[in-house]
Backbone as XML, in Angstrom:
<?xml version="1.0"?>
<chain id="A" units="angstrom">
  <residue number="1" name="UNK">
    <atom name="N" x="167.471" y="15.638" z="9.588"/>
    <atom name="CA" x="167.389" y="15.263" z="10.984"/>
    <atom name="C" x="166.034" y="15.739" z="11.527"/>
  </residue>
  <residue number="2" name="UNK">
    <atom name="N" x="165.307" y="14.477" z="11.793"/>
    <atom name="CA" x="164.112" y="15.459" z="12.721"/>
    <atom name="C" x="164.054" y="15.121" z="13.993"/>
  </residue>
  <residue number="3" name="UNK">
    <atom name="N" x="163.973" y="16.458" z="14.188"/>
    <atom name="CA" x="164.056" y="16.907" z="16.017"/>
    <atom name="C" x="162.552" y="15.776" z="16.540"/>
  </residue>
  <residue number="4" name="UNK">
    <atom name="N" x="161.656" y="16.299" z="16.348"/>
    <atom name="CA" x="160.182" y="15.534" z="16.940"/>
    <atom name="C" x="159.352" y="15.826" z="16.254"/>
  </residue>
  <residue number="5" name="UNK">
    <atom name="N" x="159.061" y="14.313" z="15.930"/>
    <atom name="CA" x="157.506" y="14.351" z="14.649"/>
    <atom name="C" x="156.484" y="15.345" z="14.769"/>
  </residue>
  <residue number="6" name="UNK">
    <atom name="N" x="155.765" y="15.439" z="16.233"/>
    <atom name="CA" x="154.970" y="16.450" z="16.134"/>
    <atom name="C" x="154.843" y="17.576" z="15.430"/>
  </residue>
  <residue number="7" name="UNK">
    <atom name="N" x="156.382" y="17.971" z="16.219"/>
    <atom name="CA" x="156.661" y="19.412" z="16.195"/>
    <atom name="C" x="156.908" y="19.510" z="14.945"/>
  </residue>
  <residue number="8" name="UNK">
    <atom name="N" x="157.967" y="19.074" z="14.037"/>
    <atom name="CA" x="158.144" y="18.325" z="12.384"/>
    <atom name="C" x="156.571" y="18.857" z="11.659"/>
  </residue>
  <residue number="9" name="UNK">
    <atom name="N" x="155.749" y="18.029" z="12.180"/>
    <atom name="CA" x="154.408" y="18.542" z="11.242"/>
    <atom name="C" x="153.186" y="19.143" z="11.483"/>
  </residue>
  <residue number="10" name="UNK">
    <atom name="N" x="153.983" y="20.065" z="13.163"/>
    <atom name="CA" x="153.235" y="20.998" z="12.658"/>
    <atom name="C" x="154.029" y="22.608" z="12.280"/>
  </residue>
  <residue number="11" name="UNK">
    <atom name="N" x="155.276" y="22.187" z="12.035"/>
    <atom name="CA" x="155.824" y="23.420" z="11.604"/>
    <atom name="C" x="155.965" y="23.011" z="10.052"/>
  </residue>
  <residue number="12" name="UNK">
    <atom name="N" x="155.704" y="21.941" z="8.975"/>
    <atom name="CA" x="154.965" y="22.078" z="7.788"/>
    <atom name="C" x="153.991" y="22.505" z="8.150"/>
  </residue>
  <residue number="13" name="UNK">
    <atom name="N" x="153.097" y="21.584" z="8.467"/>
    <atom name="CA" x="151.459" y="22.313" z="8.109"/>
    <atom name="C" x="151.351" y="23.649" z="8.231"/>
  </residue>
  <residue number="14" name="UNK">
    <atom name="N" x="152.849" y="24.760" z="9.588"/>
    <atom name="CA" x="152.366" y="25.884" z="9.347"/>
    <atom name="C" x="153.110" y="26.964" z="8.216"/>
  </residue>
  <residue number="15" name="UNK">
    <atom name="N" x="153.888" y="26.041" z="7.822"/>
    <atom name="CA" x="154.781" y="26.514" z="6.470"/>
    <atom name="C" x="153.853" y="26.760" z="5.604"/>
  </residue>
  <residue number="16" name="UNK">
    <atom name="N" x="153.033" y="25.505" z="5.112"/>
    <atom name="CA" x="152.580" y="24.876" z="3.988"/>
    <atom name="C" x="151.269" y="26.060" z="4.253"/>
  </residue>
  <residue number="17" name="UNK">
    <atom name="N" x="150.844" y="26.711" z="4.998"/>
    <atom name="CA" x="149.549" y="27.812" z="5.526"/>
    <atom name="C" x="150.042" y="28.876" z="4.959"/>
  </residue>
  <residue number="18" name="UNK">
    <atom name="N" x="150.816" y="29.285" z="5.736"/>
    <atom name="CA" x="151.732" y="31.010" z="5.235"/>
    <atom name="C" x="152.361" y="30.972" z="3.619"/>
  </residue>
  <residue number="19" name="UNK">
    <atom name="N" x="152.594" y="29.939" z="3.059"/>
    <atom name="CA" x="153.169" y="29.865" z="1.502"/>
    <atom name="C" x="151.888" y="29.800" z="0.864"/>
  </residue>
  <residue number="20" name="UNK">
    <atom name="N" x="150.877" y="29.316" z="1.546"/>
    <atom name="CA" x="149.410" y="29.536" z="0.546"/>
    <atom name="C" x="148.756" y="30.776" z="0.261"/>
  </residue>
  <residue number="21" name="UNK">
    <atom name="N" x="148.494" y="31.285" z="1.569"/>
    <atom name="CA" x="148.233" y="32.528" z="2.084"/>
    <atom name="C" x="148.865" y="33.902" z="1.031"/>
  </residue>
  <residue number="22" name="UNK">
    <atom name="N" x="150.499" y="33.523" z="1.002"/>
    <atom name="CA" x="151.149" y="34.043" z="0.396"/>
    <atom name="C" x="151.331" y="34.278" z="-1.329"/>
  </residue>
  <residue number="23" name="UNK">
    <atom name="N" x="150.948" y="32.974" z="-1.840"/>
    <atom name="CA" x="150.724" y="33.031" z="-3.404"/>
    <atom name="C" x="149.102" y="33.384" z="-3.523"/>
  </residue>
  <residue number="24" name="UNK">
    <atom name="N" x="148.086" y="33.271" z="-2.599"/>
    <atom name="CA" x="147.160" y="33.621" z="-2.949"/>
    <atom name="C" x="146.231" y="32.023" z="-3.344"/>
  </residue>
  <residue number="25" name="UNK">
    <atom name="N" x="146.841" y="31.426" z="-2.489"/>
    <atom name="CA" x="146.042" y="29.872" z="-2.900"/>
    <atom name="C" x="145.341" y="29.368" z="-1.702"/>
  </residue>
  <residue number="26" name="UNK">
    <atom name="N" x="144.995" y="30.387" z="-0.732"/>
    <atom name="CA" x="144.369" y="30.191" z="0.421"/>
    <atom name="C" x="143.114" y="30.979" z="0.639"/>
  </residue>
  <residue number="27" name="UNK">
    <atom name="N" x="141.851" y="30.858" z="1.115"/>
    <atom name="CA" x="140.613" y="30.880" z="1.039"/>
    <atom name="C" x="139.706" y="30.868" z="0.697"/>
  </residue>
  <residue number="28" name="UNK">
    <atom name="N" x="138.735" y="31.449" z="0.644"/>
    <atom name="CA" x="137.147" y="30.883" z="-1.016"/>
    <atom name="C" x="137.754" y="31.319" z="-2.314"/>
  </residue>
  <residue number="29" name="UNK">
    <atom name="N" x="137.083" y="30.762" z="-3.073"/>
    <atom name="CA" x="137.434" y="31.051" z="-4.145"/>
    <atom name="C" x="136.681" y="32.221" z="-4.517"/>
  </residue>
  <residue number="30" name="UNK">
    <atom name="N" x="137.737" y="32.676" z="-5.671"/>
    <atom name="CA" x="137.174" y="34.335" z="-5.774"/>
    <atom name="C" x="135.491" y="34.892" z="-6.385"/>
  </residue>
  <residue number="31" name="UNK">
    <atom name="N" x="135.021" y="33.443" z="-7.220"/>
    <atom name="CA" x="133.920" y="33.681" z="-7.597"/>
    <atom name="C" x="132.819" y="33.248" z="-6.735"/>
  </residue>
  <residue number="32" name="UNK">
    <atom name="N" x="133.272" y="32.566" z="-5.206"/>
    <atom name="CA" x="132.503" y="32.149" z="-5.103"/>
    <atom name="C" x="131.147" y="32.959" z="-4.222"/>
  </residue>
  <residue number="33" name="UNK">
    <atom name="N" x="130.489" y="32.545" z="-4.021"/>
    <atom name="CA" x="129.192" y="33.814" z="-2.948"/>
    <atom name="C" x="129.736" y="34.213" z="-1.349"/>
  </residue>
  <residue number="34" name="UNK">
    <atom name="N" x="130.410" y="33.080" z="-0.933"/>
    <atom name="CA" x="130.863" y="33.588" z="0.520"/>
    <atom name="C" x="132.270" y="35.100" z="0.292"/>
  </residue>
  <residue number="35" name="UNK">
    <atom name="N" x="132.907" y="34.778" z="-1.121"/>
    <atom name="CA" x="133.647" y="35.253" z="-0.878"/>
    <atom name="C" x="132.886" y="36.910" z="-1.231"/>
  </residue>
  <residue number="36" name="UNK">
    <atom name="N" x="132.123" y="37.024" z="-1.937"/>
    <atom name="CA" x="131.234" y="38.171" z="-2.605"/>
    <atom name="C" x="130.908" y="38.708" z="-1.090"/>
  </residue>
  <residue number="37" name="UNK">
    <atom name="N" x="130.549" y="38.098" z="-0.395"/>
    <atom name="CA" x="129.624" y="38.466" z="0.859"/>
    <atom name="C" x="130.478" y="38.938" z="2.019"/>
  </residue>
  <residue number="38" name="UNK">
    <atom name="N" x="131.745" y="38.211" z="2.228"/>
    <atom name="CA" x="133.013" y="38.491" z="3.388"/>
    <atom name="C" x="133.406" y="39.990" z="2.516"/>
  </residue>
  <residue number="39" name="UNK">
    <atom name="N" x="134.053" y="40.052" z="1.323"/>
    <atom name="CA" x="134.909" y="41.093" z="1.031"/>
    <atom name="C" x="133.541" y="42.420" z="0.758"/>
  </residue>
  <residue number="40" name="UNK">
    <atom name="N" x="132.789" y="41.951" z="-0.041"/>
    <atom name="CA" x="132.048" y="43.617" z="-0.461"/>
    <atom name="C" x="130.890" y="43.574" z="0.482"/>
  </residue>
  <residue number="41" name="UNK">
    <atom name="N" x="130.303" y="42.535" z="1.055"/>
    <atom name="CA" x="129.048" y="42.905" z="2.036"/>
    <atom name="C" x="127.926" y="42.495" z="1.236"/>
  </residue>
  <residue number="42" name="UNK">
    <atom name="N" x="127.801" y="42.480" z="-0.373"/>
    <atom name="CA" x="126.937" y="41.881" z="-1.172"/>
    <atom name="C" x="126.721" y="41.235" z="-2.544"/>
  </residue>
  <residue number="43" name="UNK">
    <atom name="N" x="126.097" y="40.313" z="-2.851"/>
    <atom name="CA" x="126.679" y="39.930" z="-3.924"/>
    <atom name="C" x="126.381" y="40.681" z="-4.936"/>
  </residue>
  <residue number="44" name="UNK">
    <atom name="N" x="127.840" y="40.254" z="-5.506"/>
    <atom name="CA" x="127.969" y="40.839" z="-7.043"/>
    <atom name="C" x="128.594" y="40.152" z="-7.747"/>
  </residue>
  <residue number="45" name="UNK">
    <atom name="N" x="128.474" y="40.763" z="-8.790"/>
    <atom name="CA" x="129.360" y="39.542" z="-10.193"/>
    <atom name="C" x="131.175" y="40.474" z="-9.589"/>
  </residue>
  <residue number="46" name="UNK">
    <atom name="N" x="131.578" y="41.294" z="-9.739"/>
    <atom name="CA" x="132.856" y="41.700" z="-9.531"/>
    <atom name="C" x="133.553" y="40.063" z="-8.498"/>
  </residue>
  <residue number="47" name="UNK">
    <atom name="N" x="134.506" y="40.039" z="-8.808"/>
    <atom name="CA" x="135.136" y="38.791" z="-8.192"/>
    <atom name="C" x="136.461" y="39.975" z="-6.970"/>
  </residue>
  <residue number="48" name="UNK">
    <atom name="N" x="136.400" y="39.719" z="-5.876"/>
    <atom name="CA" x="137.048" y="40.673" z="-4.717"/>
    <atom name="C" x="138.600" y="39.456" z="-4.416"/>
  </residue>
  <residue number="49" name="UNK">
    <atom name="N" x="139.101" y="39.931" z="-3.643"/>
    <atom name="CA" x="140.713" y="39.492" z="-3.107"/>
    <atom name="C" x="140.086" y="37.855" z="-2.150"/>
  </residue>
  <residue number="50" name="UNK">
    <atom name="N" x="140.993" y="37.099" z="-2.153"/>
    <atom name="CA" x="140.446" y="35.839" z="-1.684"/>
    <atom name="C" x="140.654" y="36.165" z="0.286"/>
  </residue>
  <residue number="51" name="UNK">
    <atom name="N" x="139.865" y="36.226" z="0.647"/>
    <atom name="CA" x="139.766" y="36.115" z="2.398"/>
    <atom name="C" x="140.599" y="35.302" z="2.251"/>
  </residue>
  <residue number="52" name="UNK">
    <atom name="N" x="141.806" y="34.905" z="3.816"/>
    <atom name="CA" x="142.724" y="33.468" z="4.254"/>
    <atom name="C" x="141.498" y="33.068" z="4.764"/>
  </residue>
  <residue number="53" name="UNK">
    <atom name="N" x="140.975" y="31.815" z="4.589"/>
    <atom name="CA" x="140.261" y="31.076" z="5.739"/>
    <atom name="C" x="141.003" y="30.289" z="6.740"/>
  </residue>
  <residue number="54" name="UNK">
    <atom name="N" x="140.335" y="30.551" z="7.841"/>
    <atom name="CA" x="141.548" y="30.265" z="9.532"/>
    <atom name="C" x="141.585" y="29.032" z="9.648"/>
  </residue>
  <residue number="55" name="UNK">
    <atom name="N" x="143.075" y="28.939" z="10.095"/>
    <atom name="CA" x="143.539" y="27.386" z="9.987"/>
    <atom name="C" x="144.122" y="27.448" z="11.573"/>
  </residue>
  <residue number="56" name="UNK">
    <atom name="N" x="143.108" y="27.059" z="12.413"/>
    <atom name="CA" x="143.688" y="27.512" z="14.201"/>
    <atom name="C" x="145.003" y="26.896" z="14.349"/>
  </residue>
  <residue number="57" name="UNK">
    <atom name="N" x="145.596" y="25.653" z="13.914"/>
    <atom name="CA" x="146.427" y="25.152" z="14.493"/>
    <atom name="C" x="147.752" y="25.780" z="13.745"/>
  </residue>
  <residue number="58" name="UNK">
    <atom name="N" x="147.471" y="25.958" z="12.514"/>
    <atom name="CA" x="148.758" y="27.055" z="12.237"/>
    <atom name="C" x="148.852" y="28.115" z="12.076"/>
  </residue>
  <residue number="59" name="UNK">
    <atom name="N" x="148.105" y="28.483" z="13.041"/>
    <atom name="CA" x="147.960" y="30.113" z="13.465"/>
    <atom name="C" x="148.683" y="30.156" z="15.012"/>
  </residue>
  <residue number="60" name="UNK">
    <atom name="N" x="148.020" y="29.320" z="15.449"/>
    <atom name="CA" x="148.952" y="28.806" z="16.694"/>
    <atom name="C" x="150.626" y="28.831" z="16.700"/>
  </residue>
  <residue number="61" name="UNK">
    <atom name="N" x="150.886" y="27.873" z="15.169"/>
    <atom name="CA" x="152.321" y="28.102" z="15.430"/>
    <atom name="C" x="153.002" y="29.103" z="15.446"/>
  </residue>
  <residue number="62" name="UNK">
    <atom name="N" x="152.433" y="29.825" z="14.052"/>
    <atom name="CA" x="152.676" y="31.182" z="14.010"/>
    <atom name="C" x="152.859" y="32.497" z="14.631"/>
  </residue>
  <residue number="63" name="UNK">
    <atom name="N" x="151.885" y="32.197" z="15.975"/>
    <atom name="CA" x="151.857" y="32.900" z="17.043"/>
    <atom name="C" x="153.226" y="32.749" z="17.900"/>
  </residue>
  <residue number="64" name="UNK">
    <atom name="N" x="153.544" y="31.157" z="18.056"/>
    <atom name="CA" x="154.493" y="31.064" z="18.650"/>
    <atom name="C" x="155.910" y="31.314" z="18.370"/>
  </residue>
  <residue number="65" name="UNK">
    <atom name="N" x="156.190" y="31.304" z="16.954"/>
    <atom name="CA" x="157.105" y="31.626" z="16.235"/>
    <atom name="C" x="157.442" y="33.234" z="16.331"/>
  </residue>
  <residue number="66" name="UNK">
    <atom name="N" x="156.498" y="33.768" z="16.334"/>
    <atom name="CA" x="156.725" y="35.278" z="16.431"/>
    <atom name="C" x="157.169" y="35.765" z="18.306"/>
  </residue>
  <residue number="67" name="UNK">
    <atom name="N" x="156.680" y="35.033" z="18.841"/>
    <atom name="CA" x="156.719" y="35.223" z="20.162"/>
    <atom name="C" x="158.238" y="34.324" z="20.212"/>
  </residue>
  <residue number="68" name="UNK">
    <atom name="N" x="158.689" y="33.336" z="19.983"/>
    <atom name="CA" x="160.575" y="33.072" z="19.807"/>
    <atom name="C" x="160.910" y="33.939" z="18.859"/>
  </residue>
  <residue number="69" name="UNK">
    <atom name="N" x="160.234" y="35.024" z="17.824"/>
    <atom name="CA" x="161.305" y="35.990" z="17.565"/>
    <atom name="C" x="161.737" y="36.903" z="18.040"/>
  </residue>
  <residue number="70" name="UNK">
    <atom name="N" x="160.616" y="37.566" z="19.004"/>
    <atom name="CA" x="160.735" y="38.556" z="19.977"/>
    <atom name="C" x="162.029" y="38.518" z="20.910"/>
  </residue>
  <residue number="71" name="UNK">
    <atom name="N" x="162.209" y="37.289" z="21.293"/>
    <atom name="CA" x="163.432" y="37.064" z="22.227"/>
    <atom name="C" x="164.665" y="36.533" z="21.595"/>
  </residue>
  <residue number="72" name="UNK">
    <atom name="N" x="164.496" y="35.862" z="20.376"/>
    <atom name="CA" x="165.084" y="34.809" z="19.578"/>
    <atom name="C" x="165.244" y="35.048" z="18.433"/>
  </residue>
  <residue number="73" name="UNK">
    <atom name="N" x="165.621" y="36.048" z="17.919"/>
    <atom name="CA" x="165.105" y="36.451" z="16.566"/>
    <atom name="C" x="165.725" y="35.655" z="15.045"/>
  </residue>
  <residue number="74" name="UNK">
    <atom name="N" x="167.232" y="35.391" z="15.864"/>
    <atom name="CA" x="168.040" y="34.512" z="14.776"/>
    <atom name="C" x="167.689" y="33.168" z="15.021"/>
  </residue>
  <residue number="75" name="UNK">
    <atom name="N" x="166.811" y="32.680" z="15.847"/>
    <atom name="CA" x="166.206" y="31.621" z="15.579"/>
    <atom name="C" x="165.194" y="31.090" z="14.919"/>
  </residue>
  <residue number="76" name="UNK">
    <atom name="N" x="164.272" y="32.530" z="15.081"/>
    <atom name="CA" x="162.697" y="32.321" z="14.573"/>
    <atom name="C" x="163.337" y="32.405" z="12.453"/>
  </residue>
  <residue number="77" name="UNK">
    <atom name="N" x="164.391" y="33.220" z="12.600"/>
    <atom name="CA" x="164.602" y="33.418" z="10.947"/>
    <atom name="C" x="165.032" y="31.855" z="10.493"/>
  </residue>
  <residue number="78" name="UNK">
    <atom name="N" x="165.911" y="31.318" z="10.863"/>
    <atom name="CA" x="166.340" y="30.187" z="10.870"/>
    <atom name="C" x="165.599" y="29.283" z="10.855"/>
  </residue>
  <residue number="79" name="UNK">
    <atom name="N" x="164.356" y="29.413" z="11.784"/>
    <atom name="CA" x="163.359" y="28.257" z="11.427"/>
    <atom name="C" x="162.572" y="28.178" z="10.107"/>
  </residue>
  <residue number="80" name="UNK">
    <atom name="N" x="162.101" y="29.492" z="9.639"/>
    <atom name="CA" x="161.292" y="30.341" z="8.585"/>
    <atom name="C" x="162.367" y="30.371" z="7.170"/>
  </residue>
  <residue number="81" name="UNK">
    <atom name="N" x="163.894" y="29.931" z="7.717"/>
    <atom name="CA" x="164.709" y="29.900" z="6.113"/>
    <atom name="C" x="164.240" y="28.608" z="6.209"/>
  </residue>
  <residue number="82" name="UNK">
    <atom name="N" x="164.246" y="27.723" z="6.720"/>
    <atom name="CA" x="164.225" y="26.278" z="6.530"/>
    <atom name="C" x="163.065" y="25.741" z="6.260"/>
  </residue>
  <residue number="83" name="UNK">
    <atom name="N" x="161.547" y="26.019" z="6.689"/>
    <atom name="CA" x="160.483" y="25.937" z="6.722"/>
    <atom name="C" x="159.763" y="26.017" z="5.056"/>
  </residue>
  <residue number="84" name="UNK">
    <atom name="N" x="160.388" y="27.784" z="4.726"/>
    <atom name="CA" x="159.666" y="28.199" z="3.724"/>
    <atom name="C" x="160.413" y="27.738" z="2.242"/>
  </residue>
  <residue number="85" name="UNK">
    <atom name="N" x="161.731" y="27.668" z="2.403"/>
    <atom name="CA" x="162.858" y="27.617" z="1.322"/>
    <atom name="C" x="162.488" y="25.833" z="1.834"/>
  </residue>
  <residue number="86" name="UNK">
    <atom name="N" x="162.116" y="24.895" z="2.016"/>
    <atom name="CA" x="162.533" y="23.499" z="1.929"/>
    <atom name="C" x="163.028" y="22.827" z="1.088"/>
  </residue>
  <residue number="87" name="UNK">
    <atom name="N" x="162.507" y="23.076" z="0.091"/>
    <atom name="CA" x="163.316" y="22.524" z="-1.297"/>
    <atom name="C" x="164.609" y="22.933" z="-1.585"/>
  </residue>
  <residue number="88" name="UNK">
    <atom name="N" x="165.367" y="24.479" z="-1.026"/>
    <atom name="CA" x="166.668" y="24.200" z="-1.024"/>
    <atom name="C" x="167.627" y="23.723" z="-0.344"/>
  </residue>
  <residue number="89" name="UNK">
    <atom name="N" x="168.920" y="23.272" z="-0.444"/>
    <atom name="CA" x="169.352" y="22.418" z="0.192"/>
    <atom name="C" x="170.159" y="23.835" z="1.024"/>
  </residue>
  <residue number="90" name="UNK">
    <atom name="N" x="170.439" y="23.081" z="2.744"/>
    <atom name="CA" x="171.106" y="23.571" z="3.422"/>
    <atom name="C" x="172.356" y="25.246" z="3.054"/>
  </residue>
  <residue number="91" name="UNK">
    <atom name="N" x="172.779" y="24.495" z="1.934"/>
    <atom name="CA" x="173.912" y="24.999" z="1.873"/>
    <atom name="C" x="174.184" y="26.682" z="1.525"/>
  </residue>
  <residue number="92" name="UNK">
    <atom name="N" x="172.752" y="26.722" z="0.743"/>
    <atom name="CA" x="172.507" y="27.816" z="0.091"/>
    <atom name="C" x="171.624" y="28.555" z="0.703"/>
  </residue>
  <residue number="93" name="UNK">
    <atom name="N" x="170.759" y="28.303" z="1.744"/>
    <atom name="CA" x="170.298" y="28.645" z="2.500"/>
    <atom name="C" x="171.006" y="29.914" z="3.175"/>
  </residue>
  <residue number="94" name="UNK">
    <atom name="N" x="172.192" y="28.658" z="4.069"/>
    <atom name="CA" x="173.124" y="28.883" z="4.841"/>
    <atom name="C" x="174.217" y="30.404" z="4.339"/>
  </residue>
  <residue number="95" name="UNK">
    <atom name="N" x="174.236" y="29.846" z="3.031"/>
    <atom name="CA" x="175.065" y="31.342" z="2.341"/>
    <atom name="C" x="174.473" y="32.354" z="2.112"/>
  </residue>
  <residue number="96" name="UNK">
    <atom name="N" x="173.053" y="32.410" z="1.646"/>
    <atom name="CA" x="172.579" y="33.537" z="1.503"/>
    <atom name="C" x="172.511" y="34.649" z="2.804"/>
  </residue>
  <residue number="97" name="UNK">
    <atom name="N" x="172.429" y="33.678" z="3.999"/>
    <atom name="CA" x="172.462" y="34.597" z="5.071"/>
    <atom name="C" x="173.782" y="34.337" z="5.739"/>
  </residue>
  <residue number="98" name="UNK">
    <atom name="N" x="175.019" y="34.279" z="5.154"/>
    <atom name="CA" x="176.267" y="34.360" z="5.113"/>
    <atom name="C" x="176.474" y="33.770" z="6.977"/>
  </residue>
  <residue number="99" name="UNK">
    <atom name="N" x="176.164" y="32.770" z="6.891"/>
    <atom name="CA" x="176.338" y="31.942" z="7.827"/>
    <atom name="C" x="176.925" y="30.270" z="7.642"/>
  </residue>
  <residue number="100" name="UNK">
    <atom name="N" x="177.568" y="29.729" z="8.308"/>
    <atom name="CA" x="177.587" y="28.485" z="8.391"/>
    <atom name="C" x="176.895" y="27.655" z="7.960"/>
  </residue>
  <residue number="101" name="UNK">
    <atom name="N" x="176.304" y="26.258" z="7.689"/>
    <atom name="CA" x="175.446" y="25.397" z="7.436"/>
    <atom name="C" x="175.369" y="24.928" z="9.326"/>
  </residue>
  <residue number="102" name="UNK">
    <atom name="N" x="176.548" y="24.741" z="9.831"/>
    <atom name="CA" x="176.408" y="24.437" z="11.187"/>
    <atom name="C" x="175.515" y="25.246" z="12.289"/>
  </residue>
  <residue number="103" name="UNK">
    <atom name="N" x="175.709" y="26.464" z="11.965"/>
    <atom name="CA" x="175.387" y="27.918" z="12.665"/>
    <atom name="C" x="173.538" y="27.737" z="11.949"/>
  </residue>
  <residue number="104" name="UNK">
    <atom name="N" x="173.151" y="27.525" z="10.806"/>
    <atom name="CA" x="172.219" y="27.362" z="10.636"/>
    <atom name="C" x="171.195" y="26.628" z="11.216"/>
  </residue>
  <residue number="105" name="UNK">
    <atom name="N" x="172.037" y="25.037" z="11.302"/>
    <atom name="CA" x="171.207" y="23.928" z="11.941"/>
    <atom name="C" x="170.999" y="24.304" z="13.096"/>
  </residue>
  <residue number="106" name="UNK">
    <atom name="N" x="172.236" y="24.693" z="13.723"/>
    <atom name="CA" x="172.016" y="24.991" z="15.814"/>
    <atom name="C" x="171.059" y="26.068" z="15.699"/>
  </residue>
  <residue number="107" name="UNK">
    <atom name="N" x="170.645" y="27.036" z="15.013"/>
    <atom name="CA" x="169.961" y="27.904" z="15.765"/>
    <atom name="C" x="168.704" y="26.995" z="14.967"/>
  </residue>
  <residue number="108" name="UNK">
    <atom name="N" x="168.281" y="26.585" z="14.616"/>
    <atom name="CA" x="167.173" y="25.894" z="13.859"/>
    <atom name="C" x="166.905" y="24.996" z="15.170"/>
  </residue>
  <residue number="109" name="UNK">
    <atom name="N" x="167.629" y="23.786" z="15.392"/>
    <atom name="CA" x="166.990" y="23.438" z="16.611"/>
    <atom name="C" x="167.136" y="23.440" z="17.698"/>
  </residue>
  <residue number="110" name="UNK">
    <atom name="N" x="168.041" y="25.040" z="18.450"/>
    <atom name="CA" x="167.581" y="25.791" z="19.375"/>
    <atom name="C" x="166.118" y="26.017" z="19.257"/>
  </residue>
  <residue number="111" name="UNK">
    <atom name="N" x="165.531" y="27.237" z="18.181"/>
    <atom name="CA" x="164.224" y="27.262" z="18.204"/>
    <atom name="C" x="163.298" y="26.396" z="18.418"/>
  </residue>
  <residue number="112" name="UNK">
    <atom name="N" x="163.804" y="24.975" z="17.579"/>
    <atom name="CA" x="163.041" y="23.970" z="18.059"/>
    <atom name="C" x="162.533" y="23.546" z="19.282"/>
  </residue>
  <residue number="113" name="UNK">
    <atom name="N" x="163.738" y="23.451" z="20.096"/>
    <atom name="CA" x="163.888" y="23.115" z="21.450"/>
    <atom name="C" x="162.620" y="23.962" z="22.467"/>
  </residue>
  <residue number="114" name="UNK">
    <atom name="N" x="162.704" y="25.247" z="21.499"/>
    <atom name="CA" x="162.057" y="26.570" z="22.598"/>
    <atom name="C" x="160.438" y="26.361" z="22.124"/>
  </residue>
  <residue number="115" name="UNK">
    <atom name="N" x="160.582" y="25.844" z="20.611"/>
    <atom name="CA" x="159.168" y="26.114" z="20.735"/>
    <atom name="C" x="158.487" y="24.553" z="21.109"/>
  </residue>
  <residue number="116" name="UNK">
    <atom name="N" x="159.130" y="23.971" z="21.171"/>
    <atom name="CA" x="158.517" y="22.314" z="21.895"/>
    <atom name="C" x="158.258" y="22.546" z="23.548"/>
  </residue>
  <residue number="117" name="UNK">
    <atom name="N" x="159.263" y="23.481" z="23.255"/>
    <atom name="CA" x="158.706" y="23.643" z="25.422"/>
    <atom name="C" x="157.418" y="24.409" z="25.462"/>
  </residue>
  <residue number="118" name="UNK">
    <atom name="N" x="157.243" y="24.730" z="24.179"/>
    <atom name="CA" x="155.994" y="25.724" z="24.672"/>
    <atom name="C" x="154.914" y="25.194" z="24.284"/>
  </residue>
  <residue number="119" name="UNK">
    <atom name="N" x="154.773" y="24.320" z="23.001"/>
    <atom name="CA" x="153.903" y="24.170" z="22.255"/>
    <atom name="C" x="153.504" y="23.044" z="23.608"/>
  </residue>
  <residue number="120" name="UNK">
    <atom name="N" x="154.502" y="21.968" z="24.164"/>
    <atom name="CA" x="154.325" y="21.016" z="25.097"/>
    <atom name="C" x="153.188" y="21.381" z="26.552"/>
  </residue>
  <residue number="121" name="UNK">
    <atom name="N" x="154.118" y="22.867" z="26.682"/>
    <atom name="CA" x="153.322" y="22.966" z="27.733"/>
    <atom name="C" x="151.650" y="24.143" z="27.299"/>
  </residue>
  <residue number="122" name="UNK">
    <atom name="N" x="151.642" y="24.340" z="26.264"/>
    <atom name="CA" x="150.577" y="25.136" z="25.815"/>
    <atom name="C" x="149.521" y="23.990" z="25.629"/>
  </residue>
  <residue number="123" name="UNK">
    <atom name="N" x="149.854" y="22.963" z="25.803"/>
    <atom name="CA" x="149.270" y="21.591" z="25.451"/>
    <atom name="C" x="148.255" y="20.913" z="26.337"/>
  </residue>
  <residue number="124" name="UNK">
    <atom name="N" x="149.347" y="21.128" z="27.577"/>
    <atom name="CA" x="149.169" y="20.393" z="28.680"/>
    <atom name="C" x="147.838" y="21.182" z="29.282"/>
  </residue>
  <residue number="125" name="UNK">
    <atom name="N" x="147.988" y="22.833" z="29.425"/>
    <atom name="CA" x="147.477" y="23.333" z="29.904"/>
    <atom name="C" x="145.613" y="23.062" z="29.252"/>
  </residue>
  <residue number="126" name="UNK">
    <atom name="N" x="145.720" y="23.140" z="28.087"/>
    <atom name="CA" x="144.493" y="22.719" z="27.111"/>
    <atom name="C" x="143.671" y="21.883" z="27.664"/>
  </residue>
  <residue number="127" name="UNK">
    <atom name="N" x="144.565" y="20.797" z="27.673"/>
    <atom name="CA" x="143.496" y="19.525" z="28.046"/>
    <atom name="C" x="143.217" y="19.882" z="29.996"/>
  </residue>
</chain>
């Protein structure tokens, strides 16, 4: 079921950021000179930890996600089981955090709901 395309892609794109980030498949590459120059200050042959290079718009979400966990917390998890786990199906999701599949979806797009009001009006204000 998708709630709203937007919102739909940009909570991949900010999945698909934080799972990169996370295996280590996100920023210069390790041999390359920027990365020599960000991590040690100069080049060298030693190859250093890969910098994330900033991805504003899913940093954005991210921001917002943490800010619905603050108030929302079984929502923001709920969005982040569904987001990061996508490939598993509902069900198992749902059990691992010994909840419903129903109880899963509603707080999934509760959050939704909360963060479309924001992302909407974080929007408006922009332009």
């Amino acid at each position: 079921m998708i709630f709203d395309e937007y919102l739909e892609s940009r909570l991949r794109e900010w999945a698909n950021w934080c799972i990169d980030i996370e295996l280590g498949n996100e920023g210069w590459p390790k041999e390359s000179p920027m990365s020599k120059v960000m991590v040690v200050g100069i080049l060298t042959r030693s190859p250093g930890p890969r910098p994330p290079m900033s991805h504003p718009r899913a940093e954005e979400v991210s921001f917002w996600i943490a800010r619905l966990g603050v108030t929302y917390p079984l929502y923001a998890q709920a969005i982040q089981d569904l987001y990061f786990n996508r490939h598993l199906p509902y069900k198992v999701i749902a059990h691992a955090r010994r909840i419903s599949v129903s109880t899963l979806k509603q707080r999934a797009h509760d959050g939704k709901v909360w963060l479309n009001g924001f992302l909407t009006e974080y929007e408006k204000e922009a332009m």
